[in-house]
C-alpha positions as CSV (number, residue, x, y, z in Angstrom):
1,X,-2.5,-15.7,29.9
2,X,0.1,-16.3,27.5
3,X,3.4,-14.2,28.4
4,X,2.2,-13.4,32.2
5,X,4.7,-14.0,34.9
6,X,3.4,-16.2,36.9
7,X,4.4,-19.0,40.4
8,X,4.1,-22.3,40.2
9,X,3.8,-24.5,43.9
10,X,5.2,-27.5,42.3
11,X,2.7,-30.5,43.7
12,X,3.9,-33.5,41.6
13,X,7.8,-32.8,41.2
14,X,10.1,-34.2,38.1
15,X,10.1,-37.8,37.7
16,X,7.7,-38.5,40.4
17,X,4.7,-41.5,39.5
18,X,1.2,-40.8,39.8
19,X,-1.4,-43.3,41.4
20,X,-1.7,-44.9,37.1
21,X,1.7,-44.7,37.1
22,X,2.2,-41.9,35.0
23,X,6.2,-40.8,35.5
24,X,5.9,-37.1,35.2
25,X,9.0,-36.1,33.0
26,X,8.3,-32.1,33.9
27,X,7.7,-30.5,37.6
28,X,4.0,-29.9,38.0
29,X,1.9,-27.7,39.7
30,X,-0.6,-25.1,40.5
31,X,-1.0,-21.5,39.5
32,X,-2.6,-19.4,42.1
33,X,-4.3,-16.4,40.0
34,X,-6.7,-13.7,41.1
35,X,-9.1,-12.6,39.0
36,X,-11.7,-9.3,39.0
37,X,-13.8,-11.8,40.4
38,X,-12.1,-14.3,42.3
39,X,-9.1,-16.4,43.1
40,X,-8.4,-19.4,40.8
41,X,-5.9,-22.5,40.8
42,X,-4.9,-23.3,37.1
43,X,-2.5,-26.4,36.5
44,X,1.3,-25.8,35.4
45,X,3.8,-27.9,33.9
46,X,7.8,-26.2,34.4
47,X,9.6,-26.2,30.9
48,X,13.9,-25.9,31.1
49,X,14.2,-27.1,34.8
50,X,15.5,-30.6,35.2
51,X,15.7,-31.0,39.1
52,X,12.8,-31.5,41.5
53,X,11.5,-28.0,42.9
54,X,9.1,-26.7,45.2
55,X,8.6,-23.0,43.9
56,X,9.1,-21.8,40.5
57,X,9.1,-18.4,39.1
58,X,8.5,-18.2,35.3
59,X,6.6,-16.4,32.2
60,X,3.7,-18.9,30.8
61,X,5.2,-19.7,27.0
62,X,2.2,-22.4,26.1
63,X,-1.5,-23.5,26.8
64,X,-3.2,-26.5,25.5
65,X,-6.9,-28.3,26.3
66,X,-7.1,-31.6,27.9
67,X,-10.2,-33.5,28.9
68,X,-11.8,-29.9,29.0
69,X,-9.2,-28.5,31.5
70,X,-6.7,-25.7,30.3
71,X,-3.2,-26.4,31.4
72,X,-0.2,-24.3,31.1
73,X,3.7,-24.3,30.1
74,X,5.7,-22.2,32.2
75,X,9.2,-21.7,31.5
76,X,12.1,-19.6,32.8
77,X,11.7,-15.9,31.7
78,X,15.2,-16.3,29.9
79,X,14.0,-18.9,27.6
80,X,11.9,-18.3,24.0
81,X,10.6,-22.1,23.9
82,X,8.6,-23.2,20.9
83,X,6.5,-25.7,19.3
84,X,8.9,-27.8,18.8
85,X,10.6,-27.5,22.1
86,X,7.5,-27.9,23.8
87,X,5.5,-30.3,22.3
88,X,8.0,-33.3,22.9
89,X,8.9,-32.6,26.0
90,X,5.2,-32.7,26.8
91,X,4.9,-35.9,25.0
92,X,4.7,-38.0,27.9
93,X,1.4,-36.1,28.9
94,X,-0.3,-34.7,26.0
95,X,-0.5,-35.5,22.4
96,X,-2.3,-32.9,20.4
97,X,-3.1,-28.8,19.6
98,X,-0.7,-26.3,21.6
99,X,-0.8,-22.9,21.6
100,X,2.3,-20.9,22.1
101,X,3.4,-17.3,23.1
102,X,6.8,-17.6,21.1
103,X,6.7,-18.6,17.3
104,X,9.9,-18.9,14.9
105,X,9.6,-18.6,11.8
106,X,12.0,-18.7,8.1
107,X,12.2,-17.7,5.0
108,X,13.8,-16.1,2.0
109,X,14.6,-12.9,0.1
110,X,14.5,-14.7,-3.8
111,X,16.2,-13.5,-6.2
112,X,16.7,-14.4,-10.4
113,X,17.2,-12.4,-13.8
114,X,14.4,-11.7,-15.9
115,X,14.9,-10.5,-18.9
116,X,18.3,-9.1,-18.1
117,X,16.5,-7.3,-14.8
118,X,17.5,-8.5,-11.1
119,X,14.1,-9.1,-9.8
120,X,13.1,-10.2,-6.1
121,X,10.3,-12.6,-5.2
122,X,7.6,-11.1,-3.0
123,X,4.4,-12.5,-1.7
124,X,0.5,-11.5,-0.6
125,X,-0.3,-13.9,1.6
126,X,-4.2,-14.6,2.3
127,X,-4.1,-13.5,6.3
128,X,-2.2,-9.8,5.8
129,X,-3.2,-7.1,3.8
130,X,0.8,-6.9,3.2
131,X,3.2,-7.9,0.7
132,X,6.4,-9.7,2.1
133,X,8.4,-12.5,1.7
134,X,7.7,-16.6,1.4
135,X,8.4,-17.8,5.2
136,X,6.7,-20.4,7.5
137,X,7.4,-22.3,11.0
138,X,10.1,-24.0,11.5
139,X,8.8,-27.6,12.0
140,X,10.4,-30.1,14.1
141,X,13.5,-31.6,13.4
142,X,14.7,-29.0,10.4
143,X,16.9,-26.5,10.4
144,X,16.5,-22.9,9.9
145,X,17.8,-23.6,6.2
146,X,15.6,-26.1,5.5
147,X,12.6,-24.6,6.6
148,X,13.0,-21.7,4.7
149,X,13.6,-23.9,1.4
150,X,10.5,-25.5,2.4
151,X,8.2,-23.3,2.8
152,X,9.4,-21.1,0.1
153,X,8.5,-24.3,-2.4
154,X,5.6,-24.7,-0.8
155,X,4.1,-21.3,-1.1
156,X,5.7,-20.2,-4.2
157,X,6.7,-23.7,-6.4
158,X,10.3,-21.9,-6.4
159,X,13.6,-24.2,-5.6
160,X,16.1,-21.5,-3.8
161,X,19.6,-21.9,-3.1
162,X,20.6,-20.3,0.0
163,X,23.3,-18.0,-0.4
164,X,26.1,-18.3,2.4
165,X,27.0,-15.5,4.9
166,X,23.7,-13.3,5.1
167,X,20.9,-13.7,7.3
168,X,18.8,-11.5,9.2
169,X,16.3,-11.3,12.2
170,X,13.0,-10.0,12.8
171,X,10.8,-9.9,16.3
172,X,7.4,-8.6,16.1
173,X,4.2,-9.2,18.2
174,X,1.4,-10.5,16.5
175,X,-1.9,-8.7,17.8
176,X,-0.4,-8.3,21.4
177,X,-0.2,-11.9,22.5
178,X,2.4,-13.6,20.0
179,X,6.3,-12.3,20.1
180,X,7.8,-14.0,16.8
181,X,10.6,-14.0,15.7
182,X,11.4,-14.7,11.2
183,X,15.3,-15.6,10.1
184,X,15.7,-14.4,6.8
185,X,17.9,-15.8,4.1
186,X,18.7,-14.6,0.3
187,X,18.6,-17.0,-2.0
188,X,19.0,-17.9,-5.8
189,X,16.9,-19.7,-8.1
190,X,16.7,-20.8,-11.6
191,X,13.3,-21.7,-11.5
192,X,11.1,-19.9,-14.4
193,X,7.7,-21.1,-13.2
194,X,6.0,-19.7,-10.0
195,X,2.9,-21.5,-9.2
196,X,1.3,-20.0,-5.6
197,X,-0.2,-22.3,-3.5
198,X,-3.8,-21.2,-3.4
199,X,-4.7,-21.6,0.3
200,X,-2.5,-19.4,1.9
201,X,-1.2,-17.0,-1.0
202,X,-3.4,-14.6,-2.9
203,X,-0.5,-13.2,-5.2
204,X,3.0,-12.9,-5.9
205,X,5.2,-10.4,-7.6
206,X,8.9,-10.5,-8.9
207,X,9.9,-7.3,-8.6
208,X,13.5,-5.0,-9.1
209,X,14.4,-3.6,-6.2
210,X,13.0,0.1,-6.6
211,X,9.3,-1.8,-6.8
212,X,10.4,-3.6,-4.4
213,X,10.4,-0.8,-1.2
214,X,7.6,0.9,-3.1
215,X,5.3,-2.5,-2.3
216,X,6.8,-3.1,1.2
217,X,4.7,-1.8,3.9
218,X,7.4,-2.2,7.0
219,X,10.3,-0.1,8.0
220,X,12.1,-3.4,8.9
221,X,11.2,-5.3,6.1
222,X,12.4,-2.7,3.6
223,X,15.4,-2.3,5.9
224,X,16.3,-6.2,5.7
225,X,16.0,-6.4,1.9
226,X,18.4,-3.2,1.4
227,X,21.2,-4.8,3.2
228,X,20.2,-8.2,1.2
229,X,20.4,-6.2,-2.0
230,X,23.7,-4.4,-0.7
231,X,25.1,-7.7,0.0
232,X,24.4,-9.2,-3.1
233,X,25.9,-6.0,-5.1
234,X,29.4,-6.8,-2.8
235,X,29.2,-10.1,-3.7
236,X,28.5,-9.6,-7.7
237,X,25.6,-11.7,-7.4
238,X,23.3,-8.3,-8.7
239,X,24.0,-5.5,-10.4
């Protein structure tokens, strides 16, 4: 269901109270859905509308499990909400596991000499048969800079140093149902010691950049880290 454009008929709008006195801080609803087999009603909370409505056009952006009922986020189809837009404004209602059609994600393009050799910080993580680089969700409250310092650490031991002035985008859909999104940074460190966090990382590599296309397995990944690497030459920060 996640992505589907779906109508909501709003039955309990915005800021209306509920016979426990539950103040519903979203419009809610029903979902009208046919199936192969048959015609279903599936509950809806609206996301990114802050008036009372009746009607309510919108792509579902979240799910979560309640009591043994499936309920549903639906938002306007201009907006990419995530976790961490979602799960506070659903606060009021639900406390728990949500599972969301848009993801964002950060992380870093590393960089340090070894042994007089630029070399660039890559990483196997357990879940990919791919080599790319440290990254992770952002969680709530951080910024994009600080979740890519995070989770860089995290995965690799490494403390970075963002680099100001180069960052880059990439959307991809994760087996059909996800559309993600990963800002990427370039970043120093003077950090000699990597130690991988076991878990989720099976390997690492520091690599020049030559190795470093040769082990990339996507187009955009190997287009991102170019322009990093270009940058970096304009800048004097590589040679």
């Amino acid at each position: 269901m996640l992505g589907k454009f779906v109508r909501v008929k709003v039955t309990t709008p915005i800021n209306s109270q509920d016979n426990d006195g539950l103040i519903y801080k979203l419009n809610f609803g029903e979902i009208d859905f046919v199936t192969s087999r048959e015609r279903v009603k599936l509950k809806a909370f609206v996301l990114g509308i802050s008036r009372p409505v009746t009607i309510f056009d919108g792509r579902i952006v979240a799910s979560f499990v309640k009591d043994a009922e499936t309920y549903y986020i639906v938002a306007p189809k201009s907006k990419k909400f995530i976790i961490n837009d979602i799960a506070p404004a659903i606060s009021f209602f639900f406390d728990g596991d949500i599972v969301c059609y848009y993801e964002r994600s950060c992380g870093a393009i590393v960089f340090r000499k070894i042994n007089e050799e630029y070399r660039y910080l890559i990483v196997k993580n357990r879940r990919s048969t791919h080599w790319s680089f440290p990254k992770g969700h952002i969680e709530i409250g951080e910024t994009e800079e600080e979740t890519a310092k995070r989770e860089v650490f995290e995965e690799t031991g490494i403390s970075i140093e963002i680099i100001p002035e180069f960052s880059k985008i990439s959307e991809y859909m994760i087996q059909n149902r996800v559309e993600k999104t990963v800002k990427i940074f370039v970043a120093s460190t003077v950090d000699v010691n990597t130690v991988i966090q076991e878990e989720e990382i099976e390997d690492y590599a520091w690599l020049t950049f030559s190795e470093l296309l040769n082990r990339l397995h996507f187009d955009n990944d190997k287009d991102i880290v170019t322009e990093a690497h270009n940058f970096l030459i304009s800048k004097g920060l590589v040679k």
